[in-house]
PQR file with spaces between the fields and no chain letter, atoms N, CA, C, O and H, PARSE charges and radii, in Angstrom:
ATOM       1  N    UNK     1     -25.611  -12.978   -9.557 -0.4000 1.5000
ATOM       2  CA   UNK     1     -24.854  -12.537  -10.710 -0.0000 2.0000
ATOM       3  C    UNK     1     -23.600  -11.797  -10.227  0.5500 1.7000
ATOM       4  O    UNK     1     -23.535  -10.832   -9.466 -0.5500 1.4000
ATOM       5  N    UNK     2     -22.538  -12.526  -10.896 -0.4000 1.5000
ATOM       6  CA   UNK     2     -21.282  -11.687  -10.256 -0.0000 2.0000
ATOM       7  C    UNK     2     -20.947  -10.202  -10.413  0.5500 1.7000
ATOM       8  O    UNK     2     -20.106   -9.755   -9.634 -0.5500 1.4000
ATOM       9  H    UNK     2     -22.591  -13.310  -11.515  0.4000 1.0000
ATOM      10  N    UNK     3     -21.419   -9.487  -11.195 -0.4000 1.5000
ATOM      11  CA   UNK     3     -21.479   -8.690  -12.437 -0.0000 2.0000
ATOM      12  C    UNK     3     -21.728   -7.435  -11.209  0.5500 1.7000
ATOM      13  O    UNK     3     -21.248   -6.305  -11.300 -0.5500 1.4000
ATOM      14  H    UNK     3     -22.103   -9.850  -11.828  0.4000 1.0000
ATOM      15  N    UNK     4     -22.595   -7.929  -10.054 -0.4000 1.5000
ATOM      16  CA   UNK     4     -23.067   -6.579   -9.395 -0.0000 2.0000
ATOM      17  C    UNK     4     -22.205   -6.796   -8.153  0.5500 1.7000
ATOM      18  O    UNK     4     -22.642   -6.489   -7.044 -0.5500 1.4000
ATOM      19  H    UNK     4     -22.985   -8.847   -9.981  0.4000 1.0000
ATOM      20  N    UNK     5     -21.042   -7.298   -8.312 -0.4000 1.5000
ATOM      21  CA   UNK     5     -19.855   -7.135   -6.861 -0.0000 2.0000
ATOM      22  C    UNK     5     -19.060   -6.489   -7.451  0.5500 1.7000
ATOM      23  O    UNK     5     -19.036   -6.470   -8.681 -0.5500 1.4000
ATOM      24  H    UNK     5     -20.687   -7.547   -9.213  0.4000 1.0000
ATOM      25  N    UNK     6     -17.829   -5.486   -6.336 -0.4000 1.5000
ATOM      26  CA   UNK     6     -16.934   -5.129   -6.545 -0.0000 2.0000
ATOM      27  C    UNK     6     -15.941   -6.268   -6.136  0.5500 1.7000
ATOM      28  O    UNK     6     -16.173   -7.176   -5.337 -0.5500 1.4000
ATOM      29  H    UNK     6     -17.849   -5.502   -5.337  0.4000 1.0000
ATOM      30  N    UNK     7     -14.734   -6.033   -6.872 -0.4000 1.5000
ATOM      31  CA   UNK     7     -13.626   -6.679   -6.643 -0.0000 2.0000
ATOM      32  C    UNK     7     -12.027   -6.010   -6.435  0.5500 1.7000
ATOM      33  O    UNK     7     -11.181   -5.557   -7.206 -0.5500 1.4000
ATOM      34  H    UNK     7     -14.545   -5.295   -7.521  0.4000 1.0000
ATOM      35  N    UNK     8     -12.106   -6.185   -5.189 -0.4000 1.5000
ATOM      36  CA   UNK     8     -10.319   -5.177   -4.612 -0.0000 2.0000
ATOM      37  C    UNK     8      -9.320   -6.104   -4.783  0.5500 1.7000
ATOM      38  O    UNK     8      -9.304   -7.295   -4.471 -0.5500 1.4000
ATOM      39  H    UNK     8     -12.793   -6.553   -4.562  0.4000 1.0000
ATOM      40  N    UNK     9      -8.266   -5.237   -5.457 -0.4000 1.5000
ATOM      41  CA   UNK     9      -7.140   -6.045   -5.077 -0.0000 2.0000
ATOM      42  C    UNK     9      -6.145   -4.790   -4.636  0.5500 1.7000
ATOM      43  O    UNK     9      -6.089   -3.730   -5.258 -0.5500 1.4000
ATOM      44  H    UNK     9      -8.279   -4.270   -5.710  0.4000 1.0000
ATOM      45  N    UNK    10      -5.600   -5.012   -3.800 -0.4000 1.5000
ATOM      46  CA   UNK    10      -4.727   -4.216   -3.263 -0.0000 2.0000
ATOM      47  C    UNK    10      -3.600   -4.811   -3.293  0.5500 1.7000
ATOM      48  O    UNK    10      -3.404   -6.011   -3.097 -0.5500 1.4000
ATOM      49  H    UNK    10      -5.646   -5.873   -3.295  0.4000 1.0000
ATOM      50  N    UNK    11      -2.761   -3.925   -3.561 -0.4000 1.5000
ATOM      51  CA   UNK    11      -1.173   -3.965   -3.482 -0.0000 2.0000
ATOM      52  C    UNK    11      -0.494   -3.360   -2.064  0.5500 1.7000
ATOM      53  O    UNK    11      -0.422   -2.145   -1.876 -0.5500 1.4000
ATOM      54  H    UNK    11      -2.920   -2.951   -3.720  0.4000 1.0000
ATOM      55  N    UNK    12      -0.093   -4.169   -1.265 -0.4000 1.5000
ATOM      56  CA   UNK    12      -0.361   -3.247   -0.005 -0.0000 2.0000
ATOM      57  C    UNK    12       0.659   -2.437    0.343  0.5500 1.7000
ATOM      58  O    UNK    12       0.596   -1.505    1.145 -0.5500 1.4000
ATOM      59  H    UNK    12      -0.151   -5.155   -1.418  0.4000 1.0000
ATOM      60  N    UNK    13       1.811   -2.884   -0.403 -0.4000 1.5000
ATOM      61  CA   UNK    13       3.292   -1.905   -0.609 -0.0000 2.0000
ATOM      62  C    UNK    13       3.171   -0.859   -0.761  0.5500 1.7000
ATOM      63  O    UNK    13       4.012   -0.078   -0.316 -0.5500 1.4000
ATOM      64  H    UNK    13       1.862   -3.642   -1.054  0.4000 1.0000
ATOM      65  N    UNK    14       1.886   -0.356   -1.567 -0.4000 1.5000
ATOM      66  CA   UNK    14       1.841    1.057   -2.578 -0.0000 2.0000
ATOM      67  C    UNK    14       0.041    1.372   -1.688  0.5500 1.7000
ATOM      68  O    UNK    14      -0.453    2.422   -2.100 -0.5500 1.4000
ATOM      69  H    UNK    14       1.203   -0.990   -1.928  0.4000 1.0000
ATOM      70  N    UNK    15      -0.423    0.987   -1.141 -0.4000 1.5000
ATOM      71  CA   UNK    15      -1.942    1.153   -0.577 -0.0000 2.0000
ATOM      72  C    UNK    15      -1.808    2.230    0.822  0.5500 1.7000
ATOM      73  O    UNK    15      -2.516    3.236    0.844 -0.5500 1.4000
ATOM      74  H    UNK    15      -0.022    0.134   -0.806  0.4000 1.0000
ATOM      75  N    UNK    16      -0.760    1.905    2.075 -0.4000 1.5000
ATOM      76  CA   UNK    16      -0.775    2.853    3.171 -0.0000 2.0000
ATOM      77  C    UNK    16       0.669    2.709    3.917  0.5500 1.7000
ATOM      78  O    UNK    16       1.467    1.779    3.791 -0.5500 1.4000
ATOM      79  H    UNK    16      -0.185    1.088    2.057  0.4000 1.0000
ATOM      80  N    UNK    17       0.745    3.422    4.411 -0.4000 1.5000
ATOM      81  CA   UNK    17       1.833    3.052    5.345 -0.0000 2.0000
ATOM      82  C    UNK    17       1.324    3.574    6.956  0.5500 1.7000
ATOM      83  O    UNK    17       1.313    4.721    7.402 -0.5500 1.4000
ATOM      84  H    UNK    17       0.097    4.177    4.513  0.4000 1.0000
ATOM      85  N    UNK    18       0.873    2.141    7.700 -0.4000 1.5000
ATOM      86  CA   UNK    18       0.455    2.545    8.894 -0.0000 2.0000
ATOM      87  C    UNK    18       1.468    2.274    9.694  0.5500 1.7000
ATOM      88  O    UNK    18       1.273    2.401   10.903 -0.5500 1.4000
ATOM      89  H    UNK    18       0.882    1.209    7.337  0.4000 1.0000
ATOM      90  N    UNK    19       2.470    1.942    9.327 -0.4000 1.5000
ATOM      91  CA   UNK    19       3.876    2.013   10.861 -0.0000 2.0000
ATOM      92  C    UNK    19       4.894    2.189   10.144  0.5500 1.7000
ATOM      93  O    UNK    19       5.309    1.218    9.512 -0.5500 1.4000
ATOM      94  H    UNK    19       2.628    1.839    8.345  0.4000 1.0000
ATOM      95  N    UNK    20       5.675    3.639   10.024 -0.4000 1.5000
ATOM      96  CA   UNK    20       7.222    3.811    9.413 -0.0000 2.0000
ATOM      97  C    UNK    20       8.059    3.228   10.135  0.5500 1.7000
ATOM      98  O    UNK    20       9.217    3.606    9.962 -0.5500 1.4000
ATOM      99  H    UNK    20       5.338    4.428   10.538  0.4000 1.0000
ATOM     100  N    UNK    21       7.874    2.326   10.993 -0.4000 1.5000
ATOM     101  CA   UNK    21       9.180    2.259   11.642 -0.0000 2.0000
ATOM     102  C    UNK    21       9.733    0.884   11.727  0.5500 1.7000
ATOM     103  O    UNK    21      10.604    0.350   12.413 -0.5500 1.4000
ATOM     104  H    UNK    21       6.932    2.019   11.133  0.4000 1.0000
ATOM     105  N    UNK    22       8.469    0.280   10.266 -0.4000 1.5000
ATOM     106  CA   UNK    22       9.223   -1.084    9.744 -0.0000 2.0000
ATOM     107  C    UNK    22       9.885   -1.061    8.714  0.5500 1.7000
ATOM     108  O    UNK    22      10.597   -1.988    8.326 -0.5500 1.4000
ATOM     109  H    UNK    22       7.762    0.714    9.708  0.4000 1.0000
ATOM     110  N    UNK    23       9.720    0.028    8.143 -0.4000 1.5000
ATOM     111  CA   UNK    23      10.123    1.205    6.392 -0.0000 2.0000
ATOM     112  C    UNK    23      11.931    0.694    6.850  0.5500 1.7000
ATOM     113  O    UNK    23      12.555    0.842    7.901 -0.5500 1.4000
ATOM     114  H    UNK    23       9.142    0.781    8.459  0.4000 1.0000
ATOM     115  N    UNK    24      12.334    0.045    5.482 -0.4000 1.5000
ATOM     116  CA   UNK    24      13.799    0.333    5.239 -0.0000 2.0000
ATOM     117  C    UNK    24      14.273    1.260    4.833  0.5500 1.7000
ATOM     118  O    UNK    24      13.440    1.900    4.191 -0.5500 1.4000
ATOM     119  H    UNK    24      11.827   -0.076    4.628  0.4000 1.0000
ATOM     120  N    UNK    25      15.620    1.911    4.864 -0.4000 1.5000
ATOM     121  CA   UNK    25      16.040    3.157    4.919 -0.0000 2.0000
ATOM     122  C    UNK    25      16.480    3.068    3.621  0.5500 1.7000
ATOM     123  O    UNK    25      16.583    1.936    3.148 -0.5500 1.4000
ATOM     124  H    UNK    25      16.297    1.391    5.385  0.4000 1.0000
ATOM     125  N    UNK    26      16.858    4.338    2.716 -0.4000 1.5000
ATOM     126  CA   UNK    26      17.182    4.201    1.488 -0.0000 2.0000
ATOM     127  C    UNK    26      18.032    5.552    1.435  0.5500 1.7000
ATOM     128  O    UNK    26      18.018    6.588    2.101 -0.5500 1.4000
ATOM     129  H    UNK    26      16.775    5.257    3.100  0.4000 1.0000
ATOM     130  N    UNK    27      18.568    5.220    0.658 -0.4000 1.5000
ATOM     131  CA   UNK    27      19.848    6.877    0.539 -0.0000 2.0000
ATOM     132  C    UNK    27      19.621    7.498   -0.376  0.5500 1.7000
ATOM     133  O    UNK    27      19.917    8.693   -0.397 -0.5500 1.4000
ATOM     134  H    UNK    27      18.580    4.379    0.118  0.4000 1.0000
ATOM     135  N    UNK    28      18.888    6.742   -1.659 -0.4000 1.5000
ATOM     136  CA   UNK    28      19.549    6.952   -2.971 -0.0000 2.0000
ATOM     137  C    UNK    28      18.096    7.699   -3.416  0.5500 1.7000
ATOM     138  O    UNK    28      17.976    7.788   -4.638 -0.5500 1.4000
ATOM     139  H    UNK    28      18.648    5.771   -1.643  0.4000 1.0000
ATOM     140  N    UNK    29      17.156    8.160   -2.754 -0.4000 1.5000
ATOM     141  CA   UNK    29      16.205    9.386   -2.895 -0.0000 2.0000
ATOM     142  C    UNK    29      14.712    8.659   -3.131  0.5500 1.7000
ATOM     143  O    UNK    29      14.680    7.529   -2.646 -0.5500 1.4000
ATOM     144  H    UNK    29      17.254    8.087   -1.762  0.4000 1.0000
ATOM     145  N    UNK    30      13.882    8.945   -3.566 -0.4000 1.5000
ATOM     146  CA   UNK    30      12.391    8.129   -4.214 -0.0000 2.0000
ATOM     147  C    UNK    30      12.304    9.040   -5.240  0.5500 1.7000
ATOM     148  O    UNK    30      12.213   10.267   -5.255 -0.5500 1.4000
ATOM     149  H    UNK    30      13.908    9.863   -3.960  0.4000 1.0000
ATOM     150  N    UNK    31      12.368    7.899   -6.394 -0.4000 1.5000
ATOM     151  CA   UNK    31      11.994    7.599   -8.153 -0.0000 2.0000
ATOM     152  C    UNK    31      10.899    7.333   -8.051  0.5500 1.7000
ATOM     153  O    UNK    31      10.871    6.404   -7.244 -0.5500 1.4000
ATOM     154  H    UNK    31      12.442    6.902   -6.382  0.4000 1.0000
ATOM     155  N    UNK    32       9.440    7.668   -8.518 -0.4000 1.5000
ATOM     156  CA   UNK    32       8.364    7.337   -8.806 -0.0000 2.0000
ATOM     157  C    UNK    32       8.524    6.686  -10.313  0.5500 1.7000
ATOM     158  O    UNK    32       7.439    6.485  -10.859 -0.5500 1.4000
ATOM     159  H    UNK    32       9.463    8.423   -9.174  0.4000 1.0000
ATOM     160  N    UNK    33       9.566    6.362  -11.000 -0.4000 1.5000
ATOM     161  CA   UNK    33       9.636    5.661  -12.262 -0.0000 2.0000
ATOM     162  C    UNK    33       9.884    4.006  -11.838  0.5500 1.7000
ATOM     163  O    UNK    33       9.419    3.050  -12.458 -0.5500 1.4000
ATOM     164  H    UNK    33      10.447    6.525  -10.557  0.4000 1.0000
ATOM     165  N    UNK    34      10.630    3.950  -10.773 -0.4000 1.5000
ATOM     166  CA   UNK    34      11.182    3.075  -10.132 -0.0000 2.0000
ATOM     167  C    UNK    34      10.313    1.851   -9.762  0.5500 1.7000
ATOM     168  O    UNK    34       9.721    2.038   -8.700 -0.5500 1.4000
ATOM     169  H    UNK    34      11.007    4.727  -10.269  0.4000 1.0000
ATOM     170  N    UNK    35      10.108    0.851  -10.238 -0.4000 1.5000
ATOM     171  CA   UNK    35       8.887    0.177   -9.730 -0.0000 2.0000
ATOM     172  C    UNK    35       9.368   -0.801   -8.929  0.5500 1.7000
ATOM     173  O    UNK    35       8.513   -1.551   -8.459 -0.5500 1.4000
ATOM     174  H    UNK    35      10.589    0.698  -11.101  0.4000 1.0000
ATOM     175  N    UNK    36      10.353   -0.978   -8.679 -0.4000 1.5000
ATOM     176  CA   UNK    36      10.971   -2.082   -7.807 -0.0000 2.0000
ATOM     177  C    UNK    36      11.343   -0.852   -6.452  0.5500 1.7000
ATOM     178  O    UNK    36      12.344   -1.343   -5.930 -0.5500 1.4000
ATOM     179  H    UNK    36      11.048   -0.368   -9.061  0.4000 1.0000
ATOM     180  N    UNK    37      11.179   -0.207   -6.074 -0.4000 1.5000
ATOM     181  CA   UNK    37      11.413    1.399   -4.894 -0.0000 2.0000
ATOM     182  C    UNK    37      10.220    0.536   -4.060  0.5500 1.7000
ATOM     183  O    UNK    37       9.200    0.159   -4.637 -0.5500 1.4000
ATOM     184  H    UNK    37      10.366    0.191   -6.498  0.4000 1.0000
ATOM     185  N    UNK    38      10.387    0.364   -3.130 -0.4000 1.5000
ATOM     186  CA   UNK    38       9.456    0.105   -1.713 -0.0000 2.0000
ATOM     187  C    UNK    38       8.610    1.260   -1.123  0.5500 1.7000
ATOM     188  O    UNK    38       9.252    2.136   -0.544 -0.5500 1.4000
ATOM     189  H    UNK    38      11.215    0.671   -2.661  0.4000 1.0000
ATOM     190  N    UNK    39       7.008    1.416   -1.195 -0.4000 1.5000
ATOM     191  CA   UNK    39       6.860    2.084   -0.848 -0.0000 2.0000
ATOM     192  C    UNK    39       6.567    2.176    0.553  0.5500 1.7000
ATOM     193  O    UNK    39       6.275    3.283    1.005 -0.5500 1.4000
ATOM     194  H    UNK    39       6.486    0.703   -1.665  0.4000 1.0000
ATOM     195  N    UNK    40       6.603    1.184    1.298 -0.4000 1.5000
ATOM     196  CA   UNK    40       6.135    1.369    2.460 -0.0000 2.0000
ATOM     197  C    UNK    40       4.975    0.783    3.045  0.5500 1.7000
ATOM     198  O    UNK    40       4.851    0.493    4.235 -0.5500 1.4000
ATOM     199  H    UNK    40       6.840    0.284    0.931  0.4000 1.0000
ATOM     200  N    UNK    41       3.911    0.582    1.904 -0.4000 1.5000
ATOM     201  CA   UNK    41       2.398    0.438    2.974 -0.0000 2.0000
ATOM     202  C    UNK    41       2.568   -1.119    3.887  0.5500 1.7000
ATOM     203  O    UNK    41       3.463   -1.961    3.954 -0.5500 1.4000
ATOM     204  H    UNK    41       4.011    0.818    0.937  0.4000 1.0000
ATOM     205  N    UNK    42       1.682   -1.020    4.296 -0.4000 1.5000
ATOM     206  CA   UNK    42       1.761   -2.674    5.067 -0.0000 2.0000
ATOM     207  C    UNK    42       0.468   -2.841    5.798  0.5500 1.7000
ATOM     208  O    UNK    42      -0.275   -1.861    5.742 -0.5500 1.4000
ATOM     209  H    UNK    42       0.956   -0.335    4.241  0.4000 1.0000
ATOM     210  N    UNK    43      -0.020   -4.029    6.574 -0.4000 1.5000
ATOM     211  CA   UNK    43      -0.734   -4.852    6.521 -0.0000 2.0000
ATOM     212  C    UNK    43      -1.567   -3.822    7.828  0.5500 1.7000
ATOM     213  O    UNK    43      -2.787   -3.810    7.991 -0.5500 1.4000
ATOM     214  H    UNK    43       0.583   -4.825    6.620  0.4000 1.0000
ATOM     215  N    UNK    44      -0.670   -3.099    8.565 -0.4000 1.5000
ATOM     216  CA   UNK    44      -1.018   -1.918    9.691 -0.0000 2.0000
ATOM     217  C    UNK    44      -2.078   -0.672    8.643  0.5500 1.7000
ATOM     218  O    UNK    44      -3.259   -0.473    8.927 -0.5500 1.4000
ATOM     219  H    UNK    44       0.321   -3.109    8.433  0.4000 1.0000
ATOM     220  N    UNK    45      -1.531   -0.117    7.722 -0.4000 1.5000
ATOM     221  CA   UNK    45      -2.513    0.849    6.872 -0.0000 2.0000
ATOM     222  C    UNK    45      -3.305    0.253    6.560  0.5500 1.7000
ATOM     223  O    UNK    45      -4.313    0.760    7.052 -0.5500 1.4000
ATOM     224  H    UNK    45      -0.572   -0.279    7.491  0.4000 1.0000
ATOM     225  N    UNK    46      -3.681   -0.970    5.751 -0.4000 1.5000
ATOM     226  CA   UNK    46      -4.474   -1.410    5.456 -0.0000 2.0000
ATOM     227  C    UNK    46      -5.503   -1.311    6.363  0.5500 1.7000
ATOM     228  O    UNK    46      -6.534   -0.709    6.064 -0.5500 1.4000
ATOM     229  H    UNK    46      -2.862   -1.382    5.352  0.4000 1.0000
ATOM     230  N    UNK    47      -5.320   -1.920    7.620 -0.4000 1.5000
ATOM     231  CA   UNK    47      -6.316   -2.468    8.275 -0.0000 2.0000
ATOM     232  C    UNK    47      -6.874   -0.762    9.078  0.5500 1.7000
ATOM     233  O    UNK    47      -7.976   -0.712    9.625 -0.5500 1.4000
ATOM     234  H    UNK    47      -4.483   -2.410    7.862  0.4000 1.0000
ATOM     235  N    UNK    48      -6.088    0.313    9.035 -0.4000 1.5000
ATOM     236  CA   UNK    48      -6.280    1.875    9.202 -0.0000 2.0000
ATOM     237  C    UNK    48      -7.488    2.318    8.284  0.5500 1.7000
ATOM     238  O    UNK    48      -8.392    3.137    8.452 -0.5500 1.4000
ATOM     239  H    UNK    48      -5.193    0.273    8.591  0.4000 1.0000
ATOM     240  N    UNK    49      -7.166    1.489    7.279 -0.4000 1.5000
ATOM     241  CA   UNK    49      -8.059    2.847    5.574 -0.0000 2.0000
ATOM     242  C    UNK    49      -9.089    1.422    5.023  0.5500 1.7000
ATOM     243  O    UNK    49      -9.187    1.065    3.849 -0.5500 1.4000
ATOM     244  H    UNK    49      -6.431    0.824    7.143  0.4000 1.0000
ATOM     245  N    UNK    50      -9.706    0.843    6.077 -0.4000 1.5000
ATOM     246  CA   UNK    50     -10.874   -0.145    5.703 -0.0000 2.0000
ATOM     247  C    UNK    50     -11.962    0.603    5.522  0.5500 1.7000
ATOM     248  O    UNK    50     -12.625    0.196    4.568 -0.5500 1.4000
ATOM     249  H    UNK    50      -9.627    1.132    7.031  0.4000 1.0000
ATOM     250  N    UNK    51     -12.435    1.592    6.091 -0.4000 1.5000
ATOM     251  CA   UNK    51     -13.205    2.557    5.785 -0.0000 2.0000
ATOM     252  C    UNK    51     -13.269    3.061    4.078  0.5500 1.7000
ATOM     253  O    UNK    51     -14.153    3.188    3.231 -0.5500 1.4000
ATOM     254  H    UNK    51     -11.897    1.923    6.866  0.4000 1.0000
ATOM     255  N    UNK    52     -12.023    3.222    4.138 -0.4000 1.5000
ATOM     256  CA   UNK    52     -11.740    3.554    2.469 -0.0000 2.0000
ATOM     257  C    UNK    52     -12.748    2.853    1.585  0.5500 1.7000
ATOM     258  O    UNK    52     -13.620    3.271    0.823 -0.5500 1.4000
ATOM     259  H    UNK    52     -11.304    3.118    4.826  0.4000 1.0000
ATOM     260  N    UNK    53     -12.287    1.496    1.983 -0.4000 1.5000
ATOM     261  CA   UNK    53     -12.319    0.137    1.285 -0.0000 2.0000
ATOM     262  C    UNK    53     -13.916    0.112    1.362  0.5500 1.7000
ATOM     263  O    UNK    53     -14.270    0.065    0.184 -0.5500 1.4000
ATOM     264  H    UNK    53     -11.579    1.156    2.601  0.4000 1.0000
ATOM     265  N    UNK    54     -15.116    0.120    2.223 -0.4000 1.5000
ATOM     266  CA   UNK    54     -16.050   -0.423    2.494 -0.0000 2.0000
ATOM     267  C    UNK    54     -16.611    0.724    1.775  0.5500 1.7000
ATOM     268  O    UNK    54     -17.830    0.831    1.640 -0.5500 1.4000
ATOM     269  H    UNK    54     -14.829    0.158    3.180  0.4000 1.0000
């Protein structure tokens, strides 16, 4: 029965940021209204905060 799984979906932009030093630079400050603003996470946090996940 499917009913007794969880199901993740992660957004991995907005989930971690495990390496800043692929992060594009921005001048113009961070808007949390902003939904098009990059946050950073990537495929490096992710695979950091699996613990999270499990």
């Amino acid at each position: 029965d499917w009913r007794a799984f969880s199901i993740y979906q992660l957004i991995t932009d907005r989930f971690a940021d495990g390496d800043p030093r692929n992060n594009e630079l921005f001048d113009g400050g961070f808007d949390v209204r902003d939904m098009t603003f990059r946050h950073g996470g990537d495929f490096v946090g992710l695979t950091q905060k699996l613990h999270y996940i499990k």
